[in-house]
DOBA-120450 format. One record per residue (C-alpha): x, y, z; chain; residue in three letters. Coordinates in Angstrom, 1 decimal. Layout:
residues N
+--------+--------+--------+-------+------+
|      u |      v |      w | kette | rest |
+--------+--------+--------+-------+------+
|      X |      Y |      Z |     A |  Ala |
...
+--------+--------+--------+-------+------+
This chain:
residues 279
+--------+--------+--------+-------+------+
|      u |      v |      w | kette | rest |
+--------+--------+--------+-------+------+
|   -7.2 |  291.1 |   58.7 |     A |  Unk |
|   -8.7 |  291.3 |   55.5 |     A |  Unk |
|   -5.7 |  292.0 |   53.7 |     A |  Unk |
|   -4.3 |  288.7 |   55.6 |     A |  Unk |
|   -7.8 |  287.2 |   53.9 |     A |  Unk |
|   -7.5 |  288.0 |   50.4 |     A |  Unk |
|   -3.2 |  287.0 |   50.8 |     A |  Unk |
|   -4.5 |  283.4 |   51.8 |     A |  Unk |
|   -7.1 |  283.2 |   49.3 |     A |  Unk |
|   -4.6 |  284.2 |   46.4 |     A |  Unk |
|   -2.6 |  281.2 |   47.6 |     A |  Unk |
|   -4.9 |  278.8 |   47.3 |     A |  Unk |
|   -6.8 |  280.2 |   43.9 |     A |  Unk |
|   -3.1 |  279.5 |   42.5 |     A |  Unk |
|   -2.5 |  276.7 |   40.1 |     A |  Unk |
|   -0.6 |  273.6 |   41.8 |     A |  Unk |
|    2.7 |  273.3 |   39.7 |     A |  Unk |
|    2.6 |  271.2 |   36.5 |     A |  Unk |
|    4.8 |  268.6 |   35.7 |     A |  Unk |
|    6.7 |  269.4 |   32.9 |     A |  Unk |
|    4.5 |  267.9 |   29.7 |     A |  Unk |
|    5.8 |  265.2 |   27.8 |     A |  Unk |
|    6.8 |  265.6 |   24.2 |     A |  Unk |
|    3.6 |  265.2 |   21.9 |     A |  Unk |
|    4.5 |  262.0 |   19.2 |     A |  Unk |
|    4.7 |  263.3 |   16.4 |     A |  Unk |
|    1.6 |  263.5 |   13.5 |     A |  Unk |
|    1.9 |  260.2 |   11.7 |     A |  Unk |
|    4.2 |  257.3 |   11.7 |     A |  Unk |
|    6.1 |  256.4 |    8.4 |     A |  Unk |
|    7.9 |  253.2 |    7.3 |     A |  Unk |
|   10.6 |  253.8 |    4.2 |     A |  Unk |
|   11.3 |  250.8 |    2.7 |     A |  Unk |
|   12.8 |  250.6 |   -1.3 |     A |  Unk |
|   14.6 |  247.9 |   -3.4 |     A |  Unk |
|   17.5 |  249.7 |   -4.1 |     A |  Unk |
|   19.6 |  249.1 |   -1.1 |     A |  Unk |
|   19.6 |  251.1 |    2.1 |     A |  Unk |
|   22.3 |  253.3 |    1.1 |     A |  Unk |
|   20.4 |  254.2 |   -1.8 |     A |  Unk |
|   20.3 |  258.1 |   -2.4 |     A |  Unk |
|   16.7 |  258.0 |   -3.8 |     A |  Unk |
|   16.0 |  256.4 |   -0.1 |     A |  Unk |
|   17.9 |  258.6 |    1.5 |     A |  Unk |
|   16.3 |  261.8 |    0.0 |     A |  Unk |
|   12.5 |  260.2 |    0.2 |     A |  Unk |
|   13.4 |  260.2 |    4.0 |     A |  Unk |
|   14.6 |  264.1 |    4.3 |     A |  Unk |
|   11.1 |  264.9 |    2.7 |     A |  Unk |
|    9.1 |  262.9 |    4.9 |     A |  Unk |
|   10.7 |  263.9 |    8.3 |     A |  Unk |
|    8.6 |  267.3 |    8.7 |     A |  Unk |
|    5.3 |  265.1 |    8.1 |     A |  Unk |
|    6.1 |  262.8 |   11.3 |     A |  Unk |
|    8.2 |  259.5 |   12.8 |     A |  Unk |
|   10.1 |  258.3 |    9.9 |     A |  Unk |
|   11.3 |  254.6 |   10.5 |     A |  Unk |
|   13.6 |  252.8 |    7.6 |     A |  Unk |
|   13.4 |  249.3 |    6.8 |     A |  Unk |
|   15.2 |  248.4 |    3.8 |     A |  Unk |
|   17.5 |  245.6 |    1.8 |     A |  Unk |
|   20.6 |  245.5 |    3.1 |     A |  Unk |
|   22.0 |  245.3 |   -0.9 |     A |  Unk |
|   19.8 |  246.2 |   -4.6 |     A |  Unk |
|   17.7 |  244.0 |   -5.0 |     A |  Unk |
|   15.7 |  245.4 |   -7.9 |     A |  Unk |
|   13.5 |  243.5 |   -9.9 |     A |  Unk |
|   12.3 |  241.4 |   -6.6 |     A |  Unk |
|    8.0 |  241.9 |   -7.2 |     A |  Unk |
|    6.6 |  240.7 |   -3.8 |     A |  Unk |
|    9.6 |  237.7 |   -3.6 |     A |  Unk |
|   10.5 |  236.6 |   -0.1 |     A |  Unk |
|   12.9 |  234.7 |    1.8 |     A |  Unk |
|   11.7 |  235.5 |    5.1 |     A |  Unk |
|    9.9 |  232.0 |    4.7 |     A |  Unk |
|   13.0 |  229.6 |    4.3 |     A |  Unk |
|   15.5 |  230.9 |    5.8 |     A |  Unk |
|   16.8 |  233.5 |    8.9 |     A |  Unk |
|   16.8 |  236.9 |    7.9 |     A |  Unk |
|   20.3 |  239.1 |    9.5 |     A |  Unk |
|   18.8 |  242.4 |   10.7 |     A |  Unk |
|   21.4 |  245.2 |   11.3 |     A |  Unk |
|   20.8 |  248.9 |   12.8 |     A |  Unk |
|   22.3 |  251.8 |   11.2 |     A |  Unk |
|   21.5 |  255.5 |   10.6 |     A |  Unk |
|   19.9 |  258.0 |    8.1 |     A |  Unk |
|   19.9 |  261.4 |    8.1 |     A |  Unk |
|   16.2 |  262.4 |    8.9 |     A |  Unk |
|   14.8 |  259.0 |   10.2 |     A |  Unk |
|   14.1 |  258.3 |   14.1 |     A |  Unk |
|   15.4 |  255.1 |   13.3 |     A |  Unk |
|   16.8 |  252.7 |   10.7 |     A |  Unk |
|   17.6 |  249.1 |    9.9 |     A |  Unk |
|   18.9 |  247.5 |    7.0 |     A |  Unk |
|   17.2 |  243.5 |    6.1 |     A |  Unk |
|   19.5 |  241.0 |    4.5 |     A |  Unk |
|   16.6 |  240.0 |    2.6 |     A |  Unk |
|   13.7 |  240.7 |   -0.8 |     A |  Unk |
|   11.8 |  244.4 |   -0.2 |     A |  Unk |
|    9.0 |  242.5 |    0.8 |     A |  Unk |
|   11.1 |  241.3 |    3.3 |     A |  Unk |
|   12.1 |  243.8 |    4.1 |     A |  Unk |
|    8.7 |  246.1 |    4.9 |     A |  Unk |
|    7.2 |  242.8 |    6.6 |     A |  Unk |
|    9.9 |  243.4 |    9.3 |     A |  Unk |
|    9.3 |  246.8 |    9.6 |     A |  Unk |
|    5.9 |  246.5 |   10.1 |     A |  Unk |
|    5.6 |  243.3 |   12.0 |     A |  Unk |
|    8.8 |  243.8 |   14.0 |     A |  Unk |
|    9.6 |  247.6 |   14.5 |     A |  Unk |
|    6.1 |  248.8 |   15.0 |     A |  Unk |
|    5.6 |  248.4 |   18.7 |     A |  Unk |
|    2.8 |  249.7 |   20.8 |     A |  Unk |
|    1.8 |  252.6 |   18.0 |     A |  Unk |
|    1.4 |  250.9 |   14.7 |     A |  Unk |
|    2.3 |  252.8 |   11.0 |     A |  Unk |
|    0.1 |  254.8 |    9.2 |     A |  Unk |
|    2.0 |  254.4 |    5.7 |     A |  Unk |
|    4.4 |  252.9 |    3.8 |     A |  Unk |
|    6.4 |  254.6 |    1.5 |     A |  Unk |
|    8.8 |  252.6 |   -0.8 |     A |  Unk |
|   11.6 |  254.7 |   -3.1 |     A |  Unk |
|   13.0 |  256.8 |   -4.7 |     A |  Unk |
|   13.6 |  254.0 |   -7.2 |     A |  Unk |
|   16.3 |  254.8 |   -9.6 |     A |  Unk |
|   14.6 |  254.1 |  -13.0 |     A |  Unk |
|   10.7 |  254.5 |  -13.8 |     A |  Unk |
|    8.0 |  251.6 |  -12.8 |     A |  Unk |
|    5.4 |  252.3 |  -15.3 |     A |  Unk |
|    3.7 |  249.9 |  -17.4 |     A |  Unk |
|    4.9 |  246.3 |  -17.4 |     A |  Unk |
|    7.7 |  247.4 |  -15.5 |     A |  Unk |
|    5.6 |  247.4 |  -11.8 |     A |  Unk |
|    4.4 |  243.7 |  -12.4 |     A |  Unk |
|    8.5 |  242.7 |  -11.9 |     A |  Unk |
|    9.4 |  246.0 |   -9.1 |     A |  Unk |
|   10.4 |  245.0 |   -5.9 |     A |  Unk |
|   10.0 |  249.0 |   -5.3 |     A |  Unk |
|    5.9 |  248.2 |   -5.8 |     A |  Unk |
|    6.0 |  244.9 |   -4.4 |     A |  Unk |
|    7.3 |  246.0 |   -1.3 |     A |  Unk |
|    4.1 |  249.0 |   -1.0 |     A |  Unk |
|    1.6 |  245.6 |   -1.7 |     A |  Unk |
|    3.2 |  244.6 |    0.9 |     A |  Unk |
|    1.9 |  247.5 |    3.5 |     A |  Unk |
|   -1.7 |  246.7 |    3.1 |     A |  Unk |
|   -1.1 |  243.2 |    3.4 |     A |  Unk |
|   -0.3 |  243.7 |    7.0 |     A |  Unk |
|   -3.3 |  246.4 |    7.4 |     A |  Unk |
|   -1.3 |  249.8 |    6.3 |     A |  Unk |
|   -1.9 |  251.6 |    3.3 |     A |  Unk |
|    1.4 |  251.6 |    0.8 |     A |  Unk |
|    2.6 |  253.9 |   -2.1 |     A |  Unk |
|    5.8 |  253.7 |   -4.0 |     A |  Unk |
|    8.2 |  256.8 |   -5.9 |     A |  Unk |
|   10.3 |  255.9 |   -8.8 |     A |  Unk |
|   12.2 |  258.3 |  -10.9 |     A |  Unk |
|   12.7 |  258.5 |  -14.3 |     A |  Unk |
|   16.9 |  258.1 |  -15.2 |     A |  Unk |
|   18.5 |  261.5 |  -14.9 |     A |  Unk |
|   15.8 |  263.0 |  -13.2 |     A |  Unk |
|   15.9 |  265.2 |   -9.9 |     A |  Unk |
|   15.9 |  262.8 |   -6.5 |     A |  Unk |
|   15.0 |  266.2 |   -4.5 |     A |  Unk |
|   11.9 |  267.0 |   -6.4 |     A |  Unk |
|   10.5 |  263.6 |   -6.9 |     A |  Unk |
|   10.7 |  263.5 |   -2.6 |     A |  Unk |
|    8.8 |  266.7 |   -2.2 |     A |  Unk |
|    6.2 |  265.4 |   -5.0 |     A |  Unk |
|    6.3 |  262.2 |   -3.0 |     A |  Unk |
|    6.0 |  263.9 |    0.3 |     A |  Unk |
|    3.4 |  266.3 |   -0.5 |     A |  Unk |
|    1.1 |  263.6 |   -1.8 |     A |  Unk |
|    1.7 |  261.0 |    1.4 |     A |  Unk |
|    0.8 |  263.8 |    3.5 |     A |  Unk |
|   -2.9 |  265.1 |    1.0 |     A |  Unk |
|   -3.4 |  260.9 |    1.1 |     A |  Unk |
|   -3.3 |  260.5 |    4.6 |     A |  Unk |
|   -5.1 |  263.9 |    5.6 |     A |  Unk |
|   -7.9 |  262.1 |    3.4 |     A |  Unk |
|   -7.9 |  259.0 |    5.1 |     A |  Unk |
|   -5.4 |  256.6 |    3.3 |     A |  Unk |
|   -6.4 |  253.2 |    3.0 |     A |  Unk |
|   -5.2 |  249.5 |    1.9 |     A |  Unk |
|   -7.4 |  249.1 |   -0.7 |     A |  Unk |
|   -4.9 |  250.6 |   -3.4 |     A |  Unk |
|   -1.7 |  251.3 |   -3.9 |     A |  Unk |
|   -0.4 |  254.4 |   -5.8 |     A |  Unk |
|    2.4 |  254.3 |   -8.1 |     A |  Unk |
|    3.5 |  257.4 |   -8.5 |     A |  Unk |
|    6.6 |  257.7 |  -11.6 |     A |  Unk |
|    8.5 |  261.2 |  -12.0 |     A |  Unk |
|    9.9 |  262.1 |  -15.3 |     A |  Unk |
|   13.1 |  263.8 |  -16.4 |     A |  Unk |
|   12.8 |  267.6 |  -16.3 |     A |  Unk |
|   14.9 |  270.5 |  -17.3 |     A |  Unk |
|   16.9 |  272.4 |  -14.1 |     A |  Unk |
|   13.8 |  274.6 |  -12.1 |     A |  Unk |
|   10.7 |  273.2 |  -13.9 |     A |  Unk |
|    8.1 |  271.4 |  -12.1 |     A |  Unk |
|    5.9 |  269.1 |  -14.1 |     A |  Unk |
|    2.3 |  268.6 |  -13.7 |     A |  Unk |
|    0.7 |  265.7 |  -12.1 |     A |  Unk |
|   -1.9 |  263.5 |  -14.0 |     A |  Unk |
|   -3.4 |  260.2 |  -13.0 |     A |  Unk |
|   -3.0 |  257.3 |  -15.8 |     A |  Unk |
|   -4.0 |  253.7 |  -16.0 |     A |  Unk |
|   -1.1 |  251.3 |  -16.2 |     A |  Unk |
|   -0.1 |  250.9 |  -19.7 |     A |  Unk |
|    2.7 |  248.9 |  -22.0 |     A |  Unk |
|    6.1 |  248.5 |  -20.5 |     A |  Unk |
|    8.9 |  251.2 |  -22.5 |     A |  Unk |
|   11.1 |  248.6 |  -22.9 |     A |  Unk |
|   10.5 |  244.5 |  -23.5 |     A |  Unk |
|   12.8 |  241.4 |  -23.9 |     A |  Unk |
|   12.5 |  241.3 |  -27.5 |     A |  Unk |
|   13.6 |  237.6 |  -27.8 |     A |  Unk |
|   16.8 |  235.2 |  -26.8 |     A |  Unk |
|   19.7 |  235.5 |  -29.4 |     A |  Unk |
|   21.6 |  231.9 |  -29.1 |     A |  Unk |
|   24.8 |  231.9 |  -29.1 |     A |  Unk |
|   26.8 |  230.5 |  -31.8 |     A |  Unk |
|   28.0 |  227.0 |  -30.2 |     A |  Unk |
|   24.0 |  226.3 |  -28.9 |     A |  Unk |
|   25.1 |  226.5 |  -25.3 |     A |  Unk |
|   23.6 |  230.1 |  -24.0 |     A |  Unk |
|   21.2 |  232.3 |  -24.1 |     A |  Unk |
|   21.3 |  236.1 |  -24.8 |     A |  Unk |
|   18.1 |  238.3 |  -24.1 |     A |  Unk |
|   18.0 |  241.5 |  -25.3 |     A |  Unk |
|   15.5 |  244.5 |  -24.6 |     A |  Unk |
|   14.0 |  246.1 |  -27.5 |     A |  Unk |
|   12.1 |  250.0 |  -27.7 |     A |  Unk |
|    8.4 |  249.5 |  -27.1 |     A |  Unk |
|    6.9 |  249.7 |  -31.3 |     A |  Unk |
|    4.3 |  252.1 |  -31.7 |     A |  Unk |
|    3.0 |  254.8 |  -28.8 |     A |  Unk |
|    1.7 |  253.8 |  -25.6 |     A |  Unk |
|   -2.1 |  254.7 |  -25.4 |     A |  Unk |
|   -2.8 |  258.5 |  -24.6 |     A |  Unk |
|   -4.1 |  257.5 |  -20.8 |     A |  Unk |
|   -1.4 |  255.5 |  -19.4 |     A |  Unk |
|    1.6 |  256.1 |  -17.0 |     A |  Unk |
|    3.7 |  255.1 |  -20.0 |     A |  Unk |
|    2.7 |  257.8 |  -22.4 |     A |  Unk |
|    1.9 |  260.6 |  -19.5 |     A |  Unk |
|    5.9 |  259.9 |  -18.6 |     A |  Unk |
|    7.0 |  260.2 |  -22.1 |     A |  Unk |
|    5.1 |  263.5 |  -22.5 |     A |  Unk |
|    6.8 |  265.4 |  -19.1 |     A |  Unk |
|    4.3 |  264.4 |  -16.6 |     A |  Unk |
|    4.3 |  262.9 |  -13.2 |     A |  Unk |
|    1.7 |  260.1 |  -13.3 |     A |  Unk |
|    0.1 |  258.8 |  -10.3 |     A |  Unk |
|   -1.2 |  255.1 |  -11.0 |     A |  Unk |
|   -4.0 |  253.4 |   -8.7 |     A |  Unk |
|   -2.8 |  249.6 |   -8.5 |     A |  Unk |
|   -6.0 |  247.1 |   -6.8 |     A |  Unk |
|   -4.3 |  244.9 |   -3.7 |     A |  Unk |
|   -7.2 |  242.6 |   -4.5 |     A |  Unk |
|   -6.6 |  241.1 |   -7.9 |     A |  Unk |
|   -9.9 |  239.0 |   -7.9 |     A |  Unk |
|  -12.5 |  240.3 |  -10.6 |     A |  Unk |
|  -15.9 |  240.2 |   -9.1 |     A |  Unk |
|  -17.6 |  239.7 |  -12.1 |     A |  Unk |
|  -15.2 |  236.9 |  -13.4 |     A |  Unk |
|  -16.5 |  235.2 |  -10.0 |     A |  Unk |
|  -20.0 |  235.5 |  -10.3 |     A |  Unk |
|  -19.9 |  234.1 |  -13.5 |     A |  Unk |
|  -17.8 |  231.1 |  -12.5 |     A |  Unk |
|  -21.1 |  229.0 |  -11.3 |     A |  Unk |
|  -22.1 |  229.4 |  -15.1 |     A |  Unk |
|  -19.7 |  227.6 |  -16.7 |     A |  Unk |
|  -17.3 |  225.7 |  -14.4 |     A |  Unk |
|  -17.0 |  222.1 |  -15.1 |     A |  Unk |
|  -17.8 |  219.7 |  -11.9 |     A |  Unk |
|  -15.7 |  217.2 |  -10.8 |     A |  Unk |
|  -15.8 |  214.0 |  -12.0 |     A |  Unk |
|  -17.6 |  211.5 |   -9.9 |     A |  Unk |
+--------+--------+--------+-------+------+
């Protein structure tokens, strides 16, 4: 009897069967966007480095569209949204549209119940430091991140530099930024130089400084018809504490760019001086 006791109480002490659990979802939850062009390489190897950090979704210009800033289209005209497939990403789409178009879909469209926690625009093929980010369509699609209430950054690489090492950089840092609690306040433009087979440069935070290269003026041509513009060497060095000169000298630079261009003091001075309308 008593063995007939503890047998019953053995089956009822034992845990009911669990449903099998349900896959967690996965740390963060990543939009890649760039101005190259979906088939860009930079893109593609920006999104091999970001798949162990969490969901990696892609959505990017259908064709290069460099030089776009924050242009868009999205406002006059239908955008032609196809799906397609990356190595790496959960899920990818190509935008016939600007960058900017391009991340606004991704965010407003493609973000469903369980919204992004970054945007990550790159590898761009050519450096953004300086001047240079003022006419990106690289940068202007990571402004374009916080405009919608996610944090941005941007990756572009210097010509002839390594696409694999400028993801991990890129990688590493998304995932130290959002451990700290990324937010839409700034985005950081982060530039990798050229460096020799097996080196890693150092990292070094710089304030945005004078572009490498400017249009130098407009040649006319000979009959007075046309224009020619040609880009000209920056003359002189690029001050010691900007992305332009930390680039030059081998190191990664990591730029802080304000989403809110309106200078607080500039405003509070404003009721000082401001003419009145006329009455």
């Amino acid at each position: 009897m008593k063995l007939a006791a503890l047998f019953l109480f053995a089956i009822l002490a034992a845990p009911a069967p669990q449903e099998p659990a349900a896959a967690a979802p996965k740390a963060w939850r990543i939009l890649v966007t760039n101005d190259d062009g979906i088939e860009a390489a930079g893109l593609k190897a920006l999104v091999a480095a970001l798949d162990p950090l969490g969901e990696v979704v892609v959505s990017a210009p259908a064709a290069n569209r460099s030089g776009s800033s924050r242009s868009t289209e999205m406002f006059s005209r239908e955008l032609k949204i196809t799906q397609t497939q990356i190595p790496g990403a959960d899920a990818a789409w190509s935008v016939d549209g600007t960058p900017a178009d391009a991340c606004a879909y991704g965010l407003l469209q493609l973000a469903g119940e369980r919204p992004f926690d970054l945007v990550v625009s790159g590898i761009n093929a050519g450096a953004n430091v300086g001047a240079f980010a003022y006419y990106s369509g690289t940068v202007g699609a990571a402004m374009e991140g916080p405009a919608h209430g996610v944090p941005g950054m941007c990756v572009s690489l210097d010509r002839g530099g390594s696409e694999a090492a400028a993801a991990r950089y890129a990688a590493d840092f998304a995932g130290a930024w959002l451990r700290r609690g990324a937010t839409t306040e700034i985005v950081y433009s982060i530039n990798v130089p050229r460096a020799a087979e097996g080196a890693v440069p150092g990292a070094r935070g710089g304030r945005v400084g004078p572009a490498p290269y400017a249009a130098g003026g407009f040649a006319m041509s000979a009959d007075g018809g046309g224009a020619r513009a040609r880009l000209t060497p920056l003359a002189g060095a690029a001050p010691a504490d900007t992305d332009t000169a930390l680039l030059a000298g081998g190191s990664i630079t990591v730029t802080p760019l304000r989403t809110d261009w309106t200078d607080d003091a500039a405003l509070r001075a404003l009721g000082e001086w401001m003419p009145k309308p006329a009455q």
